[in-house]
Every structure is written in C-alpha cells, then in structure tokens.
N, C-alpha and C positions, 0 to 999 in steps of 0.2 A: 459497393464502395463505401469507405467509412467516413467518419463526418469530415475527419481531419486531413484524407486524400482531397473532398470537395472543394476543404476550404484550399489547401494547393493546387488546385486545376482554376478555382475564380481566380486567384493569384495572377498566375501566369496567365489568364488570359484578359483582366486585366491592366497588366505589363504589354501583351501584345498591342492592346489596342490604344495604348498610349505612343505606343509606334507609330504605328498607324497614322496619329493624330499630329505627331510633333515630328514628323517626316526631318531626316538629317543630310544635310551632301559633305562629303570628306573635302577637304582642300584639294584643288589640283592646279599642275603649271603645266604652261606648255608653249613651245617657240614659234616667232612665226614662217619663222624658217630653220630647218636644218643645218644646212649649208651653207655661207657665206665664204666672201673675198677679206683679207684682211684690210682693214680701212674702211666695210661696210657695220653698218650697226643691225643688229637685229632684236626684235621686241619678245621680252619674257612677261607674260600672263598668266598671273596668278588669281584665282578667285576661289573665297573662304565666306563662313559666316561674319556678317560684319561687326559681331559682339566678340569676335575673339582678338581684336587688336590686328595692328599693322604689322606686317612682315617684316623681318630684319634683314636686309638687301647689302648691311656694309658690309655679308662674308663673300658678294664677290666682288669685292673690289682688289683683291689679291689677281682677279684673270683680266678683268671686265674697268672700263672705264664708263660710268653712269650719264649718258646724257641728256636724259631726260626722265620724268617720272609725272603720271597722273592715274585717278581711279573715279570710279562711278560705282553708285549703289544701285541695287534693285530691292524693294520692295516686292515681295507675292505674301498672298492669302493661299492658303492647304487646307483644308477641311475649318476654317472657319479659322485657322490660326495665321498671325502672322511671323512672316519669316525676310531677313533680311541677308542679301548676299552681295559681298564687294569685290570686283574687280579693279586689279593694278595692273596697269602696263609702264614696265621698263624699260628705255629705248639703251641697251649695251651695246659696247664697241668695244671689240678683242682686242688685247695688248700683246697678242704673239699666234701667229701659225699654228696647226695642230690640231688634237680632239682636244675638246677642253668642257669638264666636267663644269655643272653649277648641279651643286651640293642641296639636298630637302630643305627646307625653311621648314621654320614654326610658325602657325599663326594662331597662338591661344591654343589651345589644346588640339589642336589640327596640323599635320603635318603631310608634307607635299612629296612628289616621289622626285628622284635625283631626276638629273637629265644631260644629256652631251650634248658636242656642237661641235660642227668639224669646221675651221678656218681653214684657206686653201689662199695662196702666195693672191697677189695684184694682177690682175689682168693685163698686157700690154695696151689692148686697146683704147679703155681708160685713159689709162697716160697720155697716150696723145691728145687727147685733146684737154690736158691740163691748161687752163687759162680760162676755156669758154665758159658763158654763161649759162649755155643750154646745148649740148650736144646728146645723140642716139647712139645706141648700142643695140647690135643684132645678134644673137648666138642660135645656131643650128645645131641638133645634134639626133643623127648622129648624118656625118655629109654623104656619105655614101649608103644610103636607105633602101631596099629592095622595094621592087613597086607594093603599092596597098600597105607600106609598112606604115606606122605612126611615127613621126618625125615633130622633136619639140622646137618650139621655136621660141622663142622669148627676144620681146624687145623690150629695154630700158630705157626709159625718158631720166636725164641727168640738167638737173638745174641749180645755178647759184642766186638766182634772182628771186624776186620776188614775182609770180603768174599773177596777172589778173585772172585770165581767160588764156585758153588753150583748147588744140583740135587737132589728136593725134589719129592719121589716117589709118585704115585697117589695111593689113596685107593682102595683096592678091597676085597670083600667076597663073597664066595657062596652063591646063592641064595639071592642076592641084587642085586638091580641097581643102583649104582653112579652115577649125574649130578655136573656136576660142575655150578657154578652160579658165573655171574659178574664177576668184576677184583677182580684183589689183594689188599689188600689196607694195606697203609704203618703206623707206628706210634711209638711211643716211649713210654717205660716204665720202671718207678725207682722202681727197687726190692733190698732190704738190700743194700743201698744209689749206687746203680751200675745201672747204666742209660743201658738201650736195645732198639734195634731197634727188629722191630718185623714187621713180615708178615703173615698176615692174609686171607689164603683161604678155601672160601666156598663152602660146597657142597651139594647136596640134595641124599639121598637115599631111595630108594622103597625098603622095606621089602618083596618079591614075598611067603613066605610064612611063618605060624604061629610055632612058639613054640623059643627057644631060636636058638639066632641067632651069632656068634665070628665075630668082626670085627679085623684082623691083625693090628697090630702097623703100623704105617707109620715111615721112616727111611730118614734120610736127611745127604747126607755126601756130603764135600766140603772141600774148602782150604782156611784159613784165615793167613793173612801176620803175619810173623815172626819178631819183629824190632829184634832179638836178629840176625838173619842171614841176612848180611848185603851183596851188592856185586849185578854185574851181571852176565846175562844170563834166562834161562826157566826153569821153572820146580819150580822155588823157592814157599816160602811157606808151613804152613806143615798142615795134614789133621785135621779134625773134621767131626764128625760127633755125630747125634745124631739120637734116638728111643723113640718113643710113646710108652704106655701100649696100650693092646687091650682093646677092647668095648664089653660089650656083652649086646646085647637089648635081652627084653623079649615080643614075637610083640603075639599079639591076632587075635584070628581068628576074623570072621566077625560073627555080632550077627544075629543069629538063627531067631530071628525077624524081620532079613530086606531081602529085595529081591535084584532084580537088576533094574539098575544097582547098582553096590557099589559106593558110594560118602561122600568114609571119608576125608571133609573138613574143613577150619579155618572160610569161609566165604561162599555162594551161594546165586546169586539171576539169575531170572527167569524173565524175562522182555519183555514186546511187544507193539504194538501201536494200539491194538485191541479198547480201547475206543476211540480213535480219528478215529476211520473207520466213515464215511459216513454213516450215519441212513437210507437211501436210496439210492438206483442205481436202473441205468436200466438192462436189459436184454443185456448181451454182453459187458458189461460193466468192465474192469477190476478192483483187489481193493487189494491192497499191503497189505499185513503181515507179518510186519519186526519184527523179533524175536533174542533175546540175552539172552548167559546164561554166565555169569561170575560167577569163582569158584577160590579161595583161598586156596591154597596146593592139586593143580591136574594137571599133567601136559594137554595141550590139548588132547594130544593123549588117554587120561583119561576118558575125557569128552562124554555124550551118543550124539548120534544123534538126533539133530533138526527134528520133525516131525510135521506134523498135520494131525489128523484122516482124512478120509473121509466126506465131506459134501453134504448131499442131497440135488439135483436142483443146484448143482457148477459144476465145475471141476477146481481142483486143482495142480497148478503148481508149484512146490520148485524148488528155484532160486540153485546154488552149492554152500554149504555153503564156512563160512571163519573164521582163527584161530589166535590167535598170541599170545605171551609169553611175559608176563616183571618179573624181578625180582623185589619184596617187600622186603625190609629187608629178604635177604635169604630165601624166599619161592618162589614159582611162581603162579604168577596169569595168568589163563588161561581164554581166551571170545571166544568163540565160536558163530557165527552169521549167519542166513541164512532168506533169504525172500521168501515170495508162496506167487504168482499172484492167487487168486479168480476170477473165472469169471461167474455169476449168468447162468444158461442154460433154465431158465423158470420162467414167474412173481410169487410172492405168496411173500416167507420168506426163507432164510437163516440163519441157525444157525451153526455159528463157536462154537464147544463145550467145556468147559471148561477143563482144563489140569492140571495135579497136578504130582509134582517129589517130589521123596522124598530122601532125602542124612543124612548126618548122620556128627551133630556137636562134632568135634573133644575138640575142646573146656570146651561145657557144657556135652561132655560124652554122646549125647543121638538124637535119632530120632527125624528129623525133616521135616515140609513137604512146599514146597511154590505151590500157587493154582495162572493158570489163570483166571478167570471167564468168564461165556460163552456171548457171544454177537448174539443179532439178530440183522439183514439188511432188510429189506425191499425191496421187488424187484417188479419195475414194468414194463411193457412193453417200448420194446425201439422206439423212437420217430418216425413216422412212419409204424409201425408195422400193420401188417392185423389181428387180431383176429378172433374168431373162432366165437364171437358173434356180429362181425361188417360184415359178411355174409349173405344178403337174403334167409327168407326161403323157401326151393321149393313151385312152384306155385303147389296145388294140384287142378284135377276137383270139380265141384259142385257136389253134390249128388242128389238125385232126391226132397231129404226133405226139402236141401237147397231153392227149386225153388218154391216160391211162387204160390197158386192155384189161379187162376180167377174163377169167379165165372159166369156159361155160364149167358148169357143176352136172354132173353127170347122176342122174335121175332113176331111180331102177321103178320103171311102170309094172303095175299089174293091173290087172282088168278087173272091172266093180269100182269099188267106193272111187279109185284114184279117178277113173276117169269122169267121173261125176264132177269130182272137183276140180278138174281142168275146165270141165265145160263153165262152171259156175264164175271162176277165176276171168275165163275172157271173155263172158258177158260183160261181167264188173269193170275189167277192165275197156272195153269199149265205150261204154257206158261213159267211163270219163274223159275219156279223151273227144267225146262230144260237146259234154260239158265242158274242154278247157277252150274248145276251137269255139264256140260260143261266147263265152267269157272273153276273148282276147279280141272278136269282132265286136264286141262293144264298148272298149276298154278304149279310153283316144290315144292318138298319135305322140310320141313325145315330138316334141316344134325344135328344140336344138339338141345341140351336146349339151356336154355338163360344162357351163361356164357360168360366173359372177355374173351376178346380177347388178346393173347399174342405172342405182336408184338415183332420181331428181339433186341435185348438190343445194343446201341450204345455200340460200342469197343473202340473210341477214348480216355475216362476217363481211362478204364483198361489198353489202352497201356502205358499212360502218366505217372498210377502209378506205371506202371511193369519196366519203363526204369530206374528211379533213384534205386529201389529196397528197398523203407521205407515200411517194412511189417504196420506200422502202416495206413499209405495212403491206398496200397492193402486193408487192412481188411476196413475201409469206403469204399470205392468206392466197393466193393464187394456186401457189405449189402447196399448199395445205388439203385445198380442194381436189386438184389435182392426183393428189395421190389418196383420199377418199375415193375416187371413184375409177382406183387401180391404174393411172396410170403412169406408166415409166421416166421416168427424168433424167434418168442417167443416158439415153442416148446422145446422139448430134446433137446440137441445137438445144437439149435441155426446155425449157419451158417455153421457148416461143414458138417449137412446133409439137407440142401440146390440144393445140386447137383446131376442130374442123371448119371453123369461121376464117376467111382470109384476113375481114377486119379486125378481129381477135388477135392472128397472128402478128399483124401491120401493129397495132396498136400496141405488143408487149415488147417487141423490136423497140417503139420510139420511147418508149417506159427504161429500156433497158440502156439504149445511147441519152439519152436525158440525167439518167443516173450516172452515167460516170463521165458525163459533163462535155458530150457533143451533140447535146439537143438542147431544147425550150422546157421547160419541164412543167409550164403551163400548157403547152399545148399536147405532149405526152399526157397530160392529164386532161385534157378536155377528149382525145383519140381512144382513152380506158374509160372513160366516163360512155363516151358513144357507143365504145365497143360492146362493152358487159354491162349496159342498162338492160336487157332480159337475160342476163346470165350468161355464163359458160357456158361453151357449146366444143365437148371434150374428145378427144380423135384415141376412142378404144381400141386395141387392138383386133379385136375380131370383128367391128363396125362392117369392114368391107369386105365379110362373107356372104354369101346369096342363098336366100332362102332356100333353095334346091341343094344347095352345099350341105347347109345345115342340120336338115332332115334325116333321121337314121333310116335306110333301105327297110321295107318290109320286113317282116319275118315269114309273112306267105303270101307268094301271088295271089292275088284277087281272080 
C-alpha cells in the first residue's frame, strides 16, 4: 500500500469515528392518534436537535386550527459529548372531514417525514349529552365477537369542568376477561361550541363463552372546583359524577369446521429459515431451525406451541421458546419464537416435513391456512469417518477348484544312474519335510485375524478441552479420538453410542441436549468431567468377538 492510499484509509477512518463521537438523530413527527372525530383535537410531536431552531407550524393552519403549543428540552452526554434535543407538542383541531395531509417541516437543517390523519363525521352519542359537565362514552367493536376473539373496548371520560380528584371504575363481567392496553391518552373536543377535555382508555376483552354476553356501565365520580364557593380550607369542591349504558355483545361459538387450535385473528403468519438451511451437511453436524409465528388479536398466551414432527436419520433439539406483546392501535400483537438444533445421525437424506396451521380470518369471516414447505438436506459422511465399505474383506481359503491342475510330466526311466537319483531325491526330500513339521511346532500360534491394532488414545487433547468446559471443543476432540482409534460415526446415534461406558454414553447425550439448549450445560459438563476423567473407553467393532472365534483352526491336529 503506498503512502498516499495510508494517508486515505487514516482519513476516513478518522471521519468515521467522528461519527462515532458526535452521534446525530434526523427530526421525526408523529400523531398521537390516527383517527379522530371531527370536533376532537389531536396532538403532533415533533422532536429535532435543539440548535436547529423552531418548527414553522403556520403551514398548517390552511387544515388545522392550533390550540395549543408547548416544548421541553433534553440534555444527554454520548461518549463524553453533549447533545441536546427538543420536543414540540401541538394540540390541532381539523377544520373539515377526510384524510387530511400535514406536510414535512424544517427544523434547521433537519426535516421531518409528511404524515395523514383521517377525520371521520361527530358521533351521535356525544351529542347527547351536549350541555353536561362530565359525561361517559363506551365503544365496543366489533358487537358481535366469536368466542376467545379480542374485542376493543374503549371508554371516554368527557369533562367541561375543572377535576380536582377523580376515580374511574374498571370494567367487569362475567364470563370475560378485560386487558387494559397502553396509556391514557389526553385530547380535546368541541361539542354544541363547549370545548372538553377527554380521556381516553383502552381495553381488550375475551369473550370465554358463546351466546349473549351484559357488559355493566362503567361509573366515574369526582370533584370538580366550584368558582361560585370561594374561601379556604379541605374538603372544598362539589361532586360529579357520571354512568355509561351497558354493552351487550352477541359473541358466536366456534365454526363446527374448524379444529384446534382456535385462532380467531386480524392478521397470522407462520415464518422459518428452512430454505436458507445448507443443501448439504455432514454427519454430526448441527443445522438451526429458527421458527416464528406472529398473530394480530391473540394474546401470546393464546398462541399454540412451536413444534417440529419427528425426522428420520436426525435427532431433534428445540431450543425454550420466546414471547412478547406490543400494543397496535388497541389490539395485541403476539410472536411467539423458538429454534431446534438438527443434527444428521446417518449419511443418505433428511427430510424436514412440511407444516400447515390453520386460524380463522376475523376479518374476511372465514378459514384460512398458511403452509411450510418441506425441505431435503443432504447428508454425507463426516470428514474422517470409517465406513463400512472402506473395510477389507475377510481373506477366505482357496478351494480345491481354485488350484490350478499340472498336468503329470511323463518320465522315460531307465535302470542305473536314474535310479540312483530318485533314491537320493526322496531321501532329500523327506529329510525336509521333517524339518518343516519341526519348524512349524515351534513356531507360536497367530492369537487373531488380521485386524487394527487399537492403541491407548492420548488424554492430553481431552483434558485441555474438559478444563475451559466449551462442549463444542469436547464434542471435536471426542470425535477426533474417536475415529483415531477406527471407530465408525456414521451410524445411528453417531457419537453417543461410540462408548462401552454407559456413563460415557449418559454423559455425551446431556453434552449433546445442553448444546442445543434443553439441558444445564454446567452440569453436562460436570457428567463429561466424571465421565472421561480415566479416559475413553471406545466400543470397536470386533471388541465382541471370543477368543475361540478369533483363533485360526490348526493346520495339523496335534
């Protein structure tokens, strides 16, 4: 690299860590409501850095009538720097029905993203009770809820007065269950030209069973100031209060056409990482199966259990799943999520099988179903590995058919010299075949066939990885031994039936569920600490032959 790329690489890194250091946030707004009645106001929050100047708010006064406006600073320190950031809130009131844009603002060199707002006609409810100081509103939706559906409830507290004190009761009926959801949220509305503040809380309800259902009035009583009683001391002030009408939902049983579980929702999907798995692995090889199910109007506790069938030539780990709640616009969204370690037990193919739930669209009224699809893996022997066709085959004897005939050689004798030297010939030859019967009763026994020798396995590797306690080191250095002293991994079971130790085998079991996160993995490692403190103790294949097996037959009776 030459001097003058150097000097371009310090540069920019540099530049980077001036990032780093002087951390920036973009302006952002955002409503505290969506939706509104026309005659309510709803509050716009903007927050920028507070050295960029104030927002210019007169371009909406073209939709929006302004009635209200405050801001608050924050001070933070970031890596030793300071930073200052201000929030604005606008209390707006629509001038007309409709979607009704407000347009990005500037704030100093920062600018905010557009944003809608749907205004929707006056409530009649409302109306009636134009005049009061303090009246309640109840909105159910949706009235007719199939059971276990989520059902929103929202009550509005409406005031012209001034509250000292107030105690609005919580909902209850039999054979419901009420959630409350989120904060309160505050706003203002002009009913027969009489301006109200209004407090709006929400709630969720599960309908636990079918047929018509009473929901009691909700009751809110307090003390709003008197100018007419003027003076000190306690106690001053004089009561109000006010009562809802009751609710009555008409909730439906569950359709006769669907099973379990029941999953009457707004939204459901069914998600995994099954085509980005690996087209191939080896033997012993793990392969994650990260699975999610997000559901719209269920609470988690709603939600079924994450599974996966059984797969032949695996074994299958599931990780402890995990849950969490946010509030949507007054509903809950539930995700339920859990992972299973795959781990191949024999070469050939693995088939993860395709999965199919089926829930029930609240929505469009009707049965619906989302499908995994099924995936094959490929599995082949892991690197190393002894097979069962990378084994010599026994040496068998010859047979007599095997052995080639000679064909005698025809001799033309004559009497004198020749026969002399036949006699001399099978002395000689006699002679040796004493000598070889000799030779061979002295000569020892061969004790087996011709197999591998299986020498002592170094302990130095297994202690090195038993002391930090990384079951992932353990399980290499296992299977590293393992197959130093010839043995097979590619069968069933793969390495935990490896071992003539039962504790051995017990001990690489809770190694192996520890590792893909349904064990202790402290005590996995105290059970590999106990186990292999004198070593491997390794299950060879020809271990359980009997020395009378062993032994090659004489070659001459005794």
């Amino acid at each position: 690299m030459s001097r003058r790329d150097c000097r371009v690489w310090r540069s920019l890194l540099f530049a980077f860590l001036l990032l780093l250091a002087f951390p920036t946030l973009a302006a952002r707004a955002w409503l505290d409501r969506s939706e509104i009645e026309l005659g309510e106001t709803v509050t716009l929050n903007v927050e920028a850095d507070a050295a960029g100047g104030e927002p210019d708010f007169s371009v909406l006064a073209a939709n929006f009538e302004i009635v209200g406006q405050s801001s608050q600073s924050q001070v933070n320190f970031v890596n030793g720097q300071r930073s200052a950031r201000t929030l604005w809130a606008v209390a707006l009131s629509p001038k007309a029905e409709g979607v009704i844009g407000i347009p990005a603002l500037d704030v100093g060199a920062e600018r905010t993203d557009a944003l809608t707002l749907t205004v929707k006609p006056p409530s009649a409810t409302a109306d009636a009770h134009a005049g009061d100081d303090v009246f309640l509103e109840v909105e159910t939706t949706p009235g007719d809820p199939y059971v276990q559906q989520q059902v929103r409830f929202v009550v509005r507290l409406y005031y012209a007065v001034t509250l000292l004190e107030g105690q609005l009761d919580e909902p209850k009926a039999p054979d419901v269950e009420f959630r409350r959801t989120g904060n309160d949220r505050n706003f203002q509305k002009v009913i027969a030209n009489r301006r109200y503040n209004v407090v709006e809380r929400r709630y969720l309800l599960l309908p636990e069973r079918s047929g018509e259902v009473t929901i009691p009035g909700v009751r809110f009583r307090g003390r709003a100031a008197d100018p007419s009683r003027r003076g000190f001391g306690f106690g001053g002030g004089r009561t109000v209060s006010a009562h809802s009408p009751s609710q009555t939902l008409t909730v439906r049983p569950q359709p006769d056409a669907t099973g379990a579980p029941w999953l009457p929702a707004e939204q459901l999907r069914l998600l995994d990482n099954r085509r980005e798995l690996p087209a191939q692995v080896e033997v012993g090889e793990p392969i994650t199966l990260d699975q999610r199910l997000g559901v719209l109007g269920l609470a988690a506790s709603q939600l079924p259990e994450l599974t996966l069938p059984e797969i032949d030539g695996a074994s299958v780990y599931p990780d402890q799943p995990s849950s969490r709640e946010e509030d949507v616009e007054g509903m809950v969204r539930a995700t339920t999520a859990r992972k299973f370690a795959i781990v191949p037990s024999r070469p050939g193919s693995i088939d993860i099988p395709a999965q199919t739930l089926e829930w029930w669209n609240t929505v469009t009224d009707q049965a619906e179903e989302v499908h995994l699809p099924p995936k094959r893996i490929t599995v082949v022997p892991a690197a190393g590995a002894v097979s069962d066709a990378a084994l010599p085959a026994s040496a068998e004897p010859a047979t007599s058919s095997d052995v080639p005939e000679v064909a005698p050689v025809q001799v033309a004798t004559e009497p004198g010299i020749w026969r002399t030297a036949a006699i001399v010939l099978g002395l000689l030859w006699l002679i040796s075949m004493v000598l070889l019967v000799l030779r061979w009763r002295r000569a020892p026994v061969p004790a087996t066939l011709s197999s591998p020798a299986h020498s002592e396995p170094d302990m130095m590797p297994l202690k090195q990885a038993l002391k930090p306690g990384d079951l992932q080191a353990i399980d290499r250095t296992l299977r590293s031994l393992a197959r130093q002293q010839g043995v097979n991994l590619s069968g069933p079971g793969g390495l935990a039936v490896a071992f003539d130790d039962a504790d051995q085998r017990a001990a690489v079991a809770r190694m192996d569920a520890a590792r893909f996160g349904s064990d202790d993995a402290g005590e996995a490692l105290a059970a590999l600490r106990s186990a292999f403190g004198k070593g491997p103790r390794f299950h060879h294949a020809d271990a359980g032959k009997s020395k009378d097996d062993a032994l090659l037959p004489p070659l001459y009776p005794r």
